[in-house]
Residue frames relative to the residue before (quaternion, step in Angstrom):
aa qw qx qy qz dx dy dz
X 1.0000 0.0000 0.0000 0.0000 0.00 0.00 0.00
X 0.5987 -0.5407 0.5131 0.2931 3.58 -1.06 0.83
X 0.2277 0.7218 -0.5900 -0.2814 3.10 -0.76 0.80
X 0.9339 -0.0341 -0.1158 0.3366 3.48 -1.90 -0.80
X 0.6067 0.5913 -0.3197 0.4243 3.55 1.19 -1.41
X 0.5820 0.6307 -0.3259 0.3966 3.78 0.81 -1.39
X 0.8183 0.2474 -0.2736 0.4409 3.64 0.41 -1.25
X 0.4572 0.5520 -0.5429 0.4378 3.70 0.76 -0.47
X 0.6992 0.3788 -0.3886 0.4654 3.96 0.17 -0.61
X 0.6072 0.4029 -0.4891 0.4793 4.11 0.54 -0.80
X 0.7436 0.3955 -0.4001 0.3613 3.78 0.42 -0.67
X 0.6087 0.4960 -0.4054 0.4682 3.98 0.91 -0.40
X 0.4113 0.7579 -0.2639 0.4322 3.73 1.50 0.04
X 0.6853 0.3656 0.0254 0.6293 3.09 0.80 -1.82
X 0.5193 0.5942 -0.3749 0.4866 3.86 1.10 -0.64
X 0.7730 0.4612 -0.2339 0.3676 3.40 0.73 -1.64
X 0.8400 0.2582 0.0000 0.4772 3.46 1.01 -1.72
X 0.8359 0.2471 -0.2495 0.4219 3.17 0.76 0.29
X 0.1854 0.6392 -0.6402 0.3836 4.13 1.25 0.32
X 0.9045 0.3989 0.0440 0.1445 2.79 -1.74 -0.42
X 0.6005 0.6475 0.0290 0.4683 2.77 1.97 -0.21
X 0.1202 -0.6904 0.6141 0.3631 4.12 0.12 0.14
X 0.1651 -0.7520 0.6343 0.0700 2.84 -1.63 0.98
X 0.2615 -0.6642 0.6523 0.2550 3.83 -1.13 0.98
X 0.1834 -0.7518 0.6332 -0.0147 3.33 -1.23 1.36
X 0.3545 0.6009 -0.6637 0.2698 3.81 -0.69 0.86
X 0.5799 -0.5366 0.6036 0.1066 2.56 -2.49 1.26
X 0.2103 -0.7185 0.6441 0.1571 4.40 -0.33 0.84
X 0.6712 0.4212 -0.3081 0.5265 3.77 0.84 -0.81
X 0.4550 -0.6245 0.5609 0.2973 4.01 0.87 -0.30
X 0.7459 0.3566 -0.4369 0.3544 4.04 0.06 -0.49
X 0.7253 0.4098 -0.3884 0.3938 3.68 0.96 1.02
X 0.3550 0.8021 -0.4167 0.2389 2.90 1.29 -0.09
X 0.6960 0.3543 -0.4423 0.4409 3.73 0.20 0.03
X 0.5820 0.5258 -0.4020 0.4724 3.46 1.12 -0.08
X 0.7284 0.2795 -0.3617 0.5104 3.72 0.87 -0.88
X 0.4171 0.6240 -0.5537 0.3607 3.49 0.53 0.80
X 0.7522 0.3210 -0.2255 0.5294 3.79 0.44 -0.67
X 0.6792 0.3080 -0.4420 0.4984 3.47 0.98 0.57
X 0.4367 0.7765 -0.4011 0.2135 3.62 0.79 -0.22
X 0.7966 0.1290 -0.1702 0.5655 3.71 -0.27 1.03
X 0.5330 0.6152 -0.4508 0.3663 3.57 1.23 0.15
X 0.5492 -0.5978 0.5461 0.2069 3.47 -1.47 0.53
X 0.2248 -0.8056 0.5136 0.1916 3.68 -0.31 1.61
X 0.1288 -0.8508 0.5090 0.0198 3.85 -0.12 0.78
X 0.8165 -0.0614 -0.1252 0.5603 3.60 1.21 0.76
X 0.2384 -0.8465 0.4757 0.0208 3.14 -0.85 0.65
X 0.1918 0.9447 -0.2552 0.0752 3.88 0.35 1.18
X 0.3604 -0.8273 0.4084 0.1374 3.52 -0.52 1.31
X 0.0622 0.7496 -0.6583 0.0311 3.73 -0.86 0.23
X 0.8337 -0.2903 0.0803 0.4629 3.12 -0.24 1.38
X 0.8573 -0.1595 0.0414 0.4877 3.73 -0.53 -1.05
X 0.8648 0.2497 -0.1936 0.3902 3.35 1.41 0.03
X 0.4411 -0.8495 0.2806 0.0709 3.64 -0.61 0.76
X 0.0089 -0.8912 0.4535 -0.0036 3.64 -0.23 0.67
X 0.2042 -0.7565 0.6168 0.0743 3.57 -0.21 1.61
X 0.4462 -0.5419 0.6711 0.2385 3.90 -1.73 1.15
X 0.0860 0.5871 -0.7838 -0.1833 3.03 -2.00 -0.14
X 0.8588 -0.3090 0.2550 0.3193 2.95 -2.12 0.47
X 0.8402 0.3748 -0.0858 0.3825 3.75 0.89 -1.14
X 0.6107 -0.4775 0.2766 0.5679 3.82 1.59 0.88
X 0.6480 0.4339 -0.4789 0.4030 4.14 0.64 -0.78
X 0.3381 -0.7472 0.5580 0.1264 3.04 -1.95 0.20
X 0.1595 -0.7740 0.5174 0.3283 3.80 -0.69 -0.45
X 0.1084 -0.7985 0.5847 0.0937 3.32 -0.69 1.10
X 0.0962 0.7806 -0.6165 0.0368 3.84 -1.11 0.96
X 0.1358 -0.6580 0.7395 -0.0425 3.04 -1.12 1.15
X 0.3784 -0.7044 0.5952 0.0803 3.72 -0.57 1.48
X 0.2070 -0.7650 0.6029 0.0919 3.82 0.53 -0.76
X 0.8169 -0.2913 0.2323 0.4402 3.49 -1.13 -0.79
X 0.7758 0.2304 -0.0990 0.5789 3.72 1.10 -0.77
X 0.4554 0.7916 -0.3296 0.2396 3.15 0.89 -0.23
X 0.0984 0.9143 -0.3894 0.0522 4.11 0.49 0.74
X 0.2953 -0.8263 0.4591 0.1388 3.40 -0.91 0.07
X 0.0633 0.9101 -0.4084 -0.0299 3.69 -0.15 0.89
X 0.2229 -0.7260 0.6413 0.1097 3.59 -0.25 1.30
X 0.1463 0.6037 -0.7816 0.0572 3.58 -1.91 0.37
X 0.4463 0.4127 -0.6511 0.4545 3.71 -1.33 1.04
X 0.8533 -0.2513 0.3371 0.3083 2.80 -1.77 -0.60
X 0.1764 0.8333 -0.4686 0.2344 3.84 1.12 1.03
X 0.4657 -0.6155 0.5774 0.2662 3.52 -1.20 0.33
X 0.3631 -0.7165 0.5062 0.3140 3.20 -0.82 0.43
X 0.7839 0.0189 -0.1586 0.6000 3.46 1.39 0.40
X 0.5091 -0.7755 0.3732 -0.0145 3.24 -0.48 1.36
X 0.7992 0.1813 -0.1618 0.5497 3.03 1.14 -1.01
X 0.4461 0.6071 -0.4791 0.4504 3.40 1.09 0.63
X 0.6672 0.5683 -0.1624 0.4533 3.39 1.26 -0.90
X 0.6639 0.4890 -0.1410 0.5480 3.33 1.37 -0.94
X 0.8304 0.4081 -0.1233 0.3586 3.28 1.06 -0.85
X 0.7313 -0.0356 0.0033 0.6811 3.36 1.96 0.90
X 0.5067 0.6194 -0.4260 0.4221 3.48 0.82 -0.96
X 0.1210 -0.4954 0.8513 0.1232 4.07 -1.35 0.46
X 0.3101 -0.6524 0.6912 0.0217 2.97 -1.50 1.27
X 0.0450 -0.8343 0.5335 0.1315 3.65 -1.02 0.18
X 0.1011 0.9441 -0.2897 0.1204 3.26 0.63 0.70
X 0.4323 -0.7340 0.4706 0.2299 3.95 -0.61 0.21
X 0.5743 -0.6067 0.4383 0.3316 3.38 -0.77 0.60
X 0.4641 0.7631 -0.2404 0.3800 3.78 1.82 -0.60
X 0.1487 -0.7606 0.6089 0.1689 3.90 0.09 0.54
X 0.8909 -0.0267 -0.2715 0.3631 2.74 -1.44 1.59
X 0.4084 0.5393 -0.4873 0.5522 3.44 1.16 1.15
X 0.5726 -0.7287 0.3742 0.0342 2.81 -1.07 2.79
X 0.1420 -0.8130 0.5441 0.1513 4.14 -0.48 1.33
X 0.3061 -0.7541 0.4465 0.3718 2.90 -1.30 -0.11
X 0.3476 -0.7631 0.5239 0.1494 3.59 -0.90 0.85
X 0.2069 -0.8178 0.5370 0.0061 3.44 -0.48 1.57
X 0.1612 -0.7883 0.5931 -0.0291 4.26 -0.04 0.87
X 0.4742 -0.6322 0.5739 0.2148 3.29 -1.29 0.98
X 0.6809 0.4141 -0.0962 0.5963 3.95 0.81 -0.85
X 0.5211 -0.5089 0.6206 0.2902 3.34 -1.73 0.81
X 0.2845 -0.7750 0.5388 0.1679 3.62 -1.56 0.38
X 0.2173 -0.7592 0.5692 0.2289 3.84 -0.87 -0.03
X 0.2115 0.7638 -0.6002 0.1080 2.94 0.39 1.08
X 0.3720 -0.7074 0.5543 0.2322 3.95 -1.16 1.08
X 0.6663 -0.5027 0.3907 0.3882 3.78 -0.95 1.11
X 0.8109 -0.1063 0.2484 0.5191 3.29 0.85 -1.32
X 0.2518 -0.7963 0.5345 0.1295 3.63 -0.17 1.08
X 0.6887 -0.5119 0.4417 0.2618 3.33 -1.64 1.24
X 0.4486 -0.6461 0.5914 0.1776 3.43 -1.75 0.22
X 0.8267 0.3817 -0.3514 0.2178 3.11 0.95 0.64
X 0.2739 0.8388 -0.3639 0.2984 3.14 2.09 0.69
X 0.4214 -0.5786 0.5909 0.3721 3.57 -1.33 -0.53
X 0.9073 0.0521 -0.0816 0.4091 3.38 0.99 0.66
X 0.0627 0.8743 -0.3751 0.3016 2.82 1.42 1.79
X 0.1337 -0.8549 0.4998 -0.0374 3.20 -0.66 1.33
X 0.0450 0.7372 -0.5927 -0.3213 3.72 -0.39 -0.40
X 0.4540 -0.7891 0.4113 -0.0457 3.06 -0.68 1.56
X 0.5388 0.7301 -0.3777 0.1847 3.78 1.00 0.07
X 0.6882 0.1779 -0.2102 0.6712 3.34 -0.81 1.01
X 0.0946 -0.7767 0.5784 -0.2307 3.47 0.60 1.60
X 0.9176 0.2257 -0.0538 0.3228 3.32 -0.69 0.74
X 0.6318 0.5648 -0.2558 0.4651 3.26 2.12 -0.58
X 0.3876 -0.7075 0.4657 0.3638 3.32 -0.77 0.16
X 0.0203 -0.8241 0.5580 -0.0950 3.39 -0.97 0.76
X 0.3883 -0.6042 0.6080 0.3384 3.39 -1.62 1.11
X 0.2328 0.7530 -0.5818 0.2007 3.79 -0.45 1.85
X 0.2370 -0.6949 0.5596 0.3844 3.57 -0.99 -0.68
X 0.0614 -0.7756 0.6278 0.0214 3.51 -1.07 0.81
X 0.3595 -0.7493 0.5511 0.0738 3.72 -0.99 1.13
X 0.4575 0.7519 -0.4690 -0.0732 3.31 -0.53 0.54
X 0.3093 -0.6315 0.7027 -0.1087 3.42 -1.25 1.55
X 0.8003 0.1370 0.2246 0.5387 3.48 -1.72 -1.27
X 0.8693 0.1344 0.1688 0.4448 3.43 0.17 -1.90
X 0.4657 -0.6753 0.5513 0.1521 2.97 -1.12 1.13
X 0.2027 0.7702 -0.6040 0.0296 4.44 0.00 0.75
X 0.3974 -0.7373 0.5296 0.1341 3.81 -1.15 0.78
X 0.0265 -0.9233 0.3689 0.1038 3.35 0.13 0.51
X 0.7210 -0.5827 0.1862 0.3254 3.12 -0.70 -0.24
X 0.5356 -0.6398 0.3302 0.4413 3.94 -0.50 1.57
X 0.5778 -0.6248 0.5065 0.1387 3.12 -2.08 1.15
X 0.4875 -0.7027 0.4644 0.2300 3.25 -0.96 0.35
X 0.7894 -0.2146 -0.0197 0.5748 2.89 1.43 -1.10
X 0.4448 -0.7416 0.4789 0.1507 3.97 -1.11 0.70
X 0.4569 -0.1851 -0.8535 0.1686 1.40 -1.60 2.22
X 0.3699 -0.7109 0.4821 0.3541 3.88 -0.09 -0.17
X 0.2939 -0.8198 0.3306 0.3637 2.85 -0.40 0.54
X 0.8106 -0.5244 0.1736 0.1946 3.27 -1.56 0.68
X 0.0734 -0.8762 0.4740 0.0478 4.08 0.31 1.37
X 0.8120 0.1668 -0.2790 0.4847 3.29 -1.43 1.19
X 0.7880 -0.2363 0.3176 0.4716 3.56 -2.04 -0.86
X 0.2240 0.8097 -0.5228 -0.1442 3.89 0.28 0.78
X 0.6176 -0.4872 0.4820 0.3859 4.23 -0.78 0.57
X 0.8487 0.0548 0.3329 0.4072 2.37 -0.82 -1.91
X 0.1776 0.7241 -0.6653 -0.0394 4.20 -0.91 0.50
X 0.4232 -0.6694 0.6090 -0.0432 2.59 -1.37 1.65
X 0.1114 0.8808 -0.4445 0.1194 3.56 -0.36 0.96
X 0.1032 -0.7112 0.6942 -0.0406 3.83 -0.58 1.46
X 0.5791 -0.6585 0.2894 0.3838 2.99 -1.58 0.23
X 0.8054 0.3272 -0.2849 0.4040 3.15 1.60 0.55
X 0.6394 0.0511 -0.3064 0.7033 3.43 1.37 0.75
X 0.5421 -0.4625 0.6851 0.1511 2.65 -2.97 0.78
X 0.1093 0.5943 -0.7967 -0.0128 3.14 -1.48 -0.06
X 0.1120 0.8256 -0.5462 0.0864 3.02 -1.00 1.44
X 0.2902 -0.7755 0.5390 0.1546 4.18 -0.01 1.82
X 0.0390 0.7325 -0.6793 0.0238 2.86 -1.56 1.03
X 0.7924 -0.1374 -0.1813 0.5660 3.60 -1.19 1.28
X 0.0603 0.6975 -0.7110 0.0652 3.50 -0.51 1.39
X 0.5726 -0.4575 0.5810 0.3539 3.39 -1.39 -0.13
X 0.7790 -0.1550 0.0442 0.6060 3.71 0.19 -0.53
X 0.0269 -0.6669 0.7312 -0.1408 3.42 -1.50 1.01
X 0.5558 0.5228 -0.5961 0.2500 3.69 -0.50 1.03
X 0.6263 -0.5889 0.4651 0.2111 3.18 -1.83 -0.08
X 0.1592 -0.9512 0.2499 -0.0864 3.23 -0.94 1.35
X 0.2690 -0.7144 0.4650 0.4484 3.85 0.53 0.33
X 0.6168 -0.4024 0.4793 0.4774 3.26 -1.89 0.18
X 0.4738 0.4145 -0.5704 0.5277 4.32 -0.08 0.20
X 0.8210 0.2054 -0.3003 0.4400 3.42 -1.01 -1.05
X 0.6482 0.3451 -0.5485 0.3999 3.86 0.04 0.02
X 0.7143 0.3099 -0.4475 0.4399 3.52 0.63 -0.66
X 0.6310 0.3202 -0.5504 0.4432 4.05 -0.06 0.21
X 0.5149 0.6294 -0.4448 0.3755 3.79 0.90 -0.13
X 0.5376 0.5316 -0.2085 0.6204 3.67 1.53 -1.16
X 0.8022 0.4514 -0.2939 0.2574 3.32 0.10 -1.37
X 0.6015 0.4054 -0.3800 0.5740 3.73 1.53 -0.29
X 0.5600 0.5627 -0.4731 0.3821 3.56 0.48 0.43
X 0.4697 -0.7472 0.3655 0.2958 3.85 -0.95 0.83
X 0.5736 -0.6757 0.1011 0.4519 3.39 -0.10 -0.18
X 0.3628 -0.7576 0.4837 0.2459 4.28 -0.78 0.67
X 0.6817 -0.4560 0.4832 0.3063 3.50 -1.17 1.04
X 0.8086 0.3998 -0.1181 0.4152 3.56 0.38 -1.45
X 0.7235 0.3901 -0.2113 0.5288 3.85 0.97 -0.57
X 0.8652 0.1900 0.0097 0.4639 3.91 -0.13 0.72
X 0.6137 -0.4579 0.2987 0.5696 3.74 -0.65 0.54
X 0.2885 -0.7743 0.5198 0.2168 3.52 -0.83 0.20
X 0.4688 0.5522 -0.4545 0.5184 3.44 1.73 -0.01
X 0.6463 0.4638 -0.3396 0.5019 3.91 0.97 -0.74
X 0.7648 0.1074 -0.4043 0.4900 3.78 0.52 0.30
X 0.1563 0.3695 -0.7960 0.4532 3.63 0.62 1.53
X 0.7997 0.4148 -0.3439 0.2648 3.48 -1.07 -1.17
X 0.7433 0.3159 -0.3268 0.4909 3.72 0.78 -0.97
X 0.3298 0.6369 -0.5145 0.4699 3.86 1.31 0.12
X 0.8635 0.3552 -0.1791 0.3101 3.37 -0.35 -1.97
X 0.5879 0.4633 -0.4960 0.4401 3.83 1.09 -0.60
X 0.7039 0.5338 -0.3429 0.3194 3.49 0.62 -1.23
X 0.5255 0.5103 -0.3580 0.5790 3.92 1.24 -0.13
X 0.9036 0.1798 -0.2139 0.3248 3.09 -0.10 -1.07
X 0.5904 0.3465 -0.5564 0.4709 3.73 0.46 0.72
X 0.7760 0.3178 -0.4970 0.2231 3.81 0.17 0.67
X 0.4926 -0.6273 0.5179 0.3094 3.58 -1.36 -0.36
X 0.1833 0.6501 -0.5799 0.4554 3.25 1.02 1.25
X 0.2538 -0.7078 0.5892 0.2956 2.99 -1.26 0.56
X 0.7177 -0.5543 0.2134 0.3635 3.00 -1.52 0.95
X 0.5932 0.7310 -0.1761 0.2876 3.46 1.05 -0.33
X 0.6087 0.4118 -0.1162 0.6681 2.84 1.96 -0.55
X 0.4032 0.7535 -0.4050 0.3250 3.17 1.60 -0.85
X 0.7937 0.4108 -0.1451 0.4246 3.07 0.17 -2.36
X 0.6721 0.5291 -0.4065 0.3212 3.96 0.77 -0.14
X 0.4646 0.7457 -0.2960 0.3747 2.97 1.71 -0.69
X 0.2455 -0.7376 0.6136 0.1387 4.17 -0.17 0.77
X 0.6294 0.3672 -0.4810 0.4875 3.88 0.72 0.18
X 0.7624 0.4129 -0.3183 0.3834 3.36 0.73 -0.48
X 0.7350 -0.1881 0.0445 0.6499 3.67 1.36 -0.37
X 0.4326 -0.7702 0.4292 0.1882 3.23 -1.04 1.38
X 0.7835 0.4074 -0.2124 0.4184 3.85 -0.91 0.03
X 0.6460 0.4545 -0.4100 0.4560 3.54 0.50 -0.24
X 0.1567 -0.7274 0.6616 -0.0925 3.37 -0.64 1.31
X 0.8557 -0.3170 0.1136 0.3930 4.08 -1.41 -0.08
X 0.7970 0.2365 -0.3197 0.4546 3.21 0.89 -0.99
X 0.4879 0.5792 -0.4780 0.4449 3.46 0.55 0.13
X 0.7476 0.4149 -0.3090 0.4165 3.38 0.05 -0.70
X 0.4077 0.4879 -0.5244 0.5663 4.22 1.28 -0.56
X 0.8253 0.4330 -0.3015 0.2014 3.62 -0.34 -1.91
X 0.7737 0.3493 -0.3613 0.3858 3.47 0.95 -0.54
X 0.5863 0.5875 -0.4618 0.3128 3.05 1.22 -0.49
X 0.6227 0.4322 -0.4460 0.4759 4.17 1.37 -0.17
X 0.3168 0.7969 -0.4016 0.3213 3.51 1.26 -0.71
X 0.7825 0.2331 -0.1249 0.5637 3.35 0.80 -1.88
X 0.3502 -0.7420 0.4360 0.3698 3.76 0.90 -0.80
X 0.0473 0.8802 -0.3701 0.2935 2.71 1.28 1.49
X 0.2521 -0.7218 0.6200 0.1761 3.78 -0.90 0.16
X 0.8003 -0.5285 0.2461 0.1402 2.77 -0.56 1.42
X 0.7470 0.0412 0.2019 0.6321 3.17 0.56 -2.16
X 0.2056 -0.7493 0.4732 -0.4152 2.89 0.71 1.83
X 0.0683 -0.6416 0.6892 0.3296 4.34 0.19 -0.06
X 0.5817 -0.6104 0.4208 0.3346 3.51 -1.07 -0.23
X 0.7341 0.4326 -0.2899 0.4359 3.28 1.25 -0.72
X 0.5940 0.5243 -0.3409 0.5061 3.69 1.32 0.36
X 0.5594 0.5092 -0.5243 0.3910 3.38 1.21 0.27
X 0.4771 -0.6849 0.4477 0.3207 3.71 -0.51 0.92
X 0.6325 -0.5939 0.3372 0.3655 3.41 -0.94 1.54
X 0.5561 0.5337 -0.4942 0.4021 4.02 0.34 -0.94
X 0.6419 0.6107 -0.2391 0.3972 3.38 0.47 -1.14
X 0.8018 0.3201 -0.2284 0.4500 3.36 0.59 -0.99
X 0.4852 0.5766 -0.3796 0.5367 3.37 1.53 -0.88
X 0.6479 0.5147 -0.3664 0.4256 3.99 0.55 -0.82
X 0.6841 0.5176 -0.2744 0.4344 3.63 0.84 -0.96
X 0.4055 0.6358 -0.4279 0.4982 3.64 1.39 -0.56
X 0.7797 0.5749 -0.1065 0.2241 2.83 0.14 -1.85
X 0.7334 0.3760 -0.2276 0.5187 3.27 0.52 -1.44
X 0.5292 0.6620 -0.3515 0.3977 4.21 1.37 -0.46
X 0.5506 0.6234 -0.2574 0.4920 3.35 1.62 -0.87
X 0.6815 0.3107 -0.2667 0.6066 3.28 0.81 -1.29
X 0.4973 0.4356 -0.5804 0.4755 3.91 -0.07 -0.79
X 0.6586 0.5815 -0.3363 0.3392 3.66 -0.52 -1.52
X 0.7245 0.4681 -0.1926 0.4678 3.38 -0.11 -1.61
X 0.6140 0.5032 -0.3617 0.4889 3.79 0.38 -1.47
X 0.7834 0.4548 -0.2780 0.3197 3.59 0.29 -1.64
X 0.5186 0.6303 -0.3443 0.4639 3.47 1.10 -0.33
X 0.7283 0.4889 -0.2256 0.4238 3.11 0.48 -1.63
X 0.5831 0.7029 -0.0737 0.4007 3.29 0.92 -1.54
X 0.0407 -0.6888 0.7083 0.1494 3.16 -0.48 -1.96
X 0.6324 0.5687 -0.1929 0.4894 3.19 1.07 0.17
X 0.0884 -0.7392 0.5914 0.3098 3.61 -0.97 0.30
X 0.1554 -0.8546 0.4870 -0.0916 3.11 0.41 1.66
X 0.1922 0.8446 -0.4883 0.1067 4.07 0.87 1.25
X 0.4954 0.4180 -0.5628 0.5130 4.23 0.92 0.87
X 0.1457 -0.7752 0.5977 0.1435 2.91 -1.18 1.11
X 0.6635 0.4637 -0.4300 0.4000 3.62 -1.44 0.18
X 0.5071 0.6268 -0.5435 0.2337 3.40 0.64 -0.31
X 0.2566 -0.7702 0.5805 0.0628 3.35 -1.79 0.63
X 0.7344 0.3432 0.0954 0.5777 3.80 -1.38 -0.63
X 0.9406 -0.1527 0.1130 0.2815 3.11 -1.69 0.10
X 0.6555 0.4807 -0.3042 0.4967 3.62 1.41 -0.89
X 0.5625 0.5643 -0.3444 0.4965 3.28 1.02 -0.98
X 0.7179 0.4484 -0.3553 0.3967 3.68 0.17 -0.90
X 0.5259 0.5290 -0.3787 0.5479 3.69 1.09 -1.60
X 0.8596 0.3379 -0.3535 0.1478 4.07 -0.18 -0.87
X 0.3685 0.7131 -0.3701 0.4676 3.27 2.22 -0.13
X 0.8000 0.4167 -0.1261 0.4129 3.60 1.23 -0.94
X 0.7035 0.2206 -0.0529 0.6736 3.51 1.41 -0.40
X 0.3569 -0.6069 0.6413 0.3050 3.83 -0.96 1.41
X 0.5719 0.7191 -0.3570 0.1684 3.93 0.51 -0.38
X 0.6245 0.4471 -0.0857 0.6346 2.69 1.75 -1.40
X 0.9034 0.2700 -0.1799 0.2803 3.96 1.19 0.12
X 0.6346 0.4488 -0.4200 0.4684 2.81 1.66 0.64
X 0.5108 -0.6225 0.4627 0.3708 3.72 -1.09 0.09
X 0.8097 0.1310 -0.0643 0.5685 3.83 1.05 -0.38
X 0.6308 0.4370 -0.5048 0.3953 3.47 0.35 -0.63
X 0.9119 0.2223 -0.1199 0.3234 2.82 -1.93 0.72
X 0.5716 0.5570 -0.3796 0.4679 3.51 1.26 0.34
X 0.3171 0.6716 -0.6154 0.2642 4.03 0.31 0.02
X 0.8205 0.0046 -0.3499 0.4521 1.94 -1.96 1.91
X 0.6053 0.3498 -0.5120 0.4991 4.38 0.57 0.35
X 0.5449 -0.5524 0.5522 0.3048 3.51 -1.22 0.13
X 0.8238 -0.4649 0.3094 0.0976 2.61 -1.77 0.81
X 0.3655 -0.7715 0.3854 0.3502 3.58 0.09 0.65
X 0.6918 0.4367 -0.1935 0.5415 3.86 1.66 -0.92
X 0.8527 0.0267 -0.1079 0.5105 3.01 0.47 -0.68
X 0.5147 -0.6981 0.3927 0.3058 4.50 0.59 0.32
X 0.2693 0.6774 -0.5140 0.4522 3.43 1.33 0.93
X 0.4082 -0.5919 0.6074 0.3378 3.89 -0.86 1.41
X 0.4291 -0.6710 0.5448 0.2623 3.40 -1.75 0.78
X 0.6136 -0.6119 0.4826 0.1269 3.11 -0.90 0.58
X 0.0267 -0.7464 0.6648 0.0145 4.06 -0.80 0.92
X 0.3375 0.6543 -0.6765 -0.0167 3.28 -1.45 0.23
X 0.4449 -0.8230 0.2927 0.1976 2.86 -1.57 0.21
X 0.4049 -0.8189 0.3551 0.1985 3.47 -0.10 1.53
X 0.7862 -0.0331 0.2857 0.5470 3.97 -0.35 -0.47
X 0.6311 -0.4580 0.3771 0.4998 3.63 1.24 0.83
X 0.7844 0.2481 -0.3866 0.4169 3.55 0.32 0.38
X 0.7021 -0.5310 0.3285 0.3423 3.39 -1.05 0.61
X 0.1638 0.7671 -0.6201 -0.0118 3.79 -0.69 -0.02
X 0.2986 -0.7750 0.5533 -0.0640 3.09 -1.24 1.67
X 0.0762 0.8484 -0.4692 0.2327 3.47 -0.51 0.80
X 0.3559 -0.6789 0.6083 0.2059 3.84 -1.02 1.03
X 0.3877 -0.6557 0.6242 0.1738 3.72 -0.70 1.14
X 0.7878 0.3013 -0.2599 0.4701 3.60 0.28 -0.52
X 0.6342 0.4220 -0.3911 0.5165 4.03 0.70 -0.27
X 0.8371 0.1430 -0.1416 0.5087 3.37 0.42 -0.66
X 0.3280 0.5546 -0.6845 0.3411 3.23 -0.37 1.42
C-alpha cells in the first residue's frame, strides 16, 4: 500500500499537469461513470493529499476522493515530468507550447539522481531526464516505474481503467483503488476530519500536539498506534518498523506510557522521514549516507532501511537477528535488543 510520501508526489503531479486546466472525465471500465459525469469538462483548481488519500477540487464545489489502498495505482502519459515535485519545488521549466517537445529543467541544488534504480525497492524509479516534460508514461502506486514514450496522445486506455482524467496534454488513468467517488466540500471535510494529522497539510506544530494527546491517552501499543490514520496519517509498514527503531522504541509499548519527549520525537523525525520521501521518492530512513552508498540506497530498500524487511539478518547497530511478527496482519520488524 502507498504510503504517505507516495501520494503527496501523485498529488504534486496533478498540481503540476493538470490545475488549472479543463479536464475530460470518463469511466473506460464503466463502474464510474456516473461519477465522471458531474466532473466532466470541469476545471481541476487544486489538488490535495492527506496522508494515504487524495482529493482533487474542481471549478464547480465537487471533489474527487481516492484512496488507492493495496492495488490501487496511478498512470500518467502526455507530456508528464518524470518528477513533479522536483519540478514544482524550484525547477524553472522552459518549455514550448509543442506537445511532447523535451524542456529543460533548471534547479537551484545539485541532484542524485541513479542512471537506473534496482528492482528490488518499494519505490524504484528510473529517473532520467528528471524534471523534463515528455510524451511518456509514468505509474505511480507503491512504486514509482517510467515507462516507455508514447507514440500517440491520448493512448488509448489499458486494462480495468476507473476513472480517466484527460487535459489536452496529459492522462492519468486509476486503476483498482480502494475508494474512488465524488464529493461535496462537507463530506471531504468530515472525510479529512477522520483523518490524523500530516506533516505536509497544516501547521505542523498543531499536529505535534494533536499527535501527542492522541498517543498518550491510549493503551494501544505504540505500534499500532502509528498505523492508526486517526491518530496520524501516512505512515504505512515501512515507516512505522524504521521509526519505531529510529527512537528505540518497543514496539508494544501501550501508548500512553511512552513518555511524551518520545512521542513529541516520533512526530518529529516523521516530518523529516516524510519530507526526504517526497523529495526523494524514496523511503530513504539511514541517515548520513554519502557518495556511492547514498546512490546504492536510492536503488535498493536493502541498502536503506534499518529493519524493514530484514528477518533473521542482524542488526545494523548492534548484530542481534531482526525480529518479524505479525501485528494487525501486517508485518512488524524490530531489534529485540535495541528497542526494548
Amino acid at each position: 500500500m502507498p504510503e504517505g510520501h507516495s501520494v503527496h508526489r501523485i498529488a504534486r503531479q496533478f498540481s503540476l499537469h493538470f490545475v488549472g486546466r479543463p479536464v475530460a472525465v470518463s469511466s473506460p471500465q464503466g463502474r464510474f461513470s456516473a461519477g465522471a459525469e458531474k466532473l466532466d469538462g470541469h476545471t481541476m483548481v487544486d489538488a490535495l493529499a492527506v496522508g494515504k488519500q487524495m482529493f482533487l477540487e474542481f471549478d464547480h464545489g465537487l471533489w474527487l476522493r481516492v484512496h488507492l489502498g493495496l492495488y490501487g495505482a496511478w498512470d500518467f502519459a502526455g507530456d508528464i515530468t518524470a518528477d513533479a515535485t522536483v519540478a514544482s519545488a524550484g525547477g524553472r521549466m522552459g518549455q514550448t507550447n509543442q506537445r511532447g517537445t523535451v524542456a529543460e529543467l533548471v534547479t537551484g541544488h545539485d541532484l542524485v539522481v541513479p542512471g537506473a534504480a534496482g528492482s528490488r525497492g518499494e519505490n524504484e524509479a528510473s529517473l532520467h531526464s528528471i524534471g523534463a516534460p515528455r510524451r511518456t508514461r509514468l505509474r505511480m502506486s507503491e512504486s514509482e516505474r517510467q515507462g516507455e514514450d508514447i507514440e500517440e496522445f491520448p493512448p488509448p486506455p489499458i486494462g480495468q481503467v476507473r476513472v480517466r482524467l484527460l487535459t489536452t496534454d496529459a492522462v492519468a488513468d486509476l486503476r483498482g483503488p480502494t475508494a474512488c467517488e465524488v464529493q461535496t466540500p462537507d463530506e471531504v471535510a468530515v472525510s479529512i476530519g477522520k483523518l490524523g494529522p500530516d506533516p505536509l497539510v497544516g501547521d505542523p506544530a498543531e499536529g505535534e500536539e494533536r499527535f501527542v494527546a492522541a498517543v498518550r491517552k491510549k493503551a494501544t501499543p505504540i505500534g499500532l498506534l502509528l498505523m492508526d490514520q486517526s491518530v496520524v496519517s501516512g505512515i504505512g509498514n515501512v515507516y512505522r518498523a524504521e521509526l519505531l527503531f529510529r527512537a528505540r522504541l518497543d514496539p508494544y509499548t501501550p501508548g500512553k506510557l511512552v513518555p511524551e519527549e518520545v512521542v513529541r520525537n516520533l512526530w518529529r523525525d516523521w516530518v523529516h522521514l516524510l519530507s526526504i520521501g517526497v523529495e526523494t521518492g524514496q523511503m530513504m530512513t539511514m541517515d548520513g549516507l554519502e557518495g556511492e552508498a547514498y546512490v546504492a540506497a536510492l536503488a535498493s530498500r536493502d541498502d536503506r532501511h534499518w529493519v524493514y524487511h530484514r528477518e533473521g539478518q542482524p542488526c545494523r547497530v548492534c548484530g542481534t537477528h531482526i525480529t518479524m511478527a505479525m501485528a494487525a496482519a501486517r508485518k512488524l520488524y524490530w531489534c529485540p535488543n535495541c528497542q526494548r
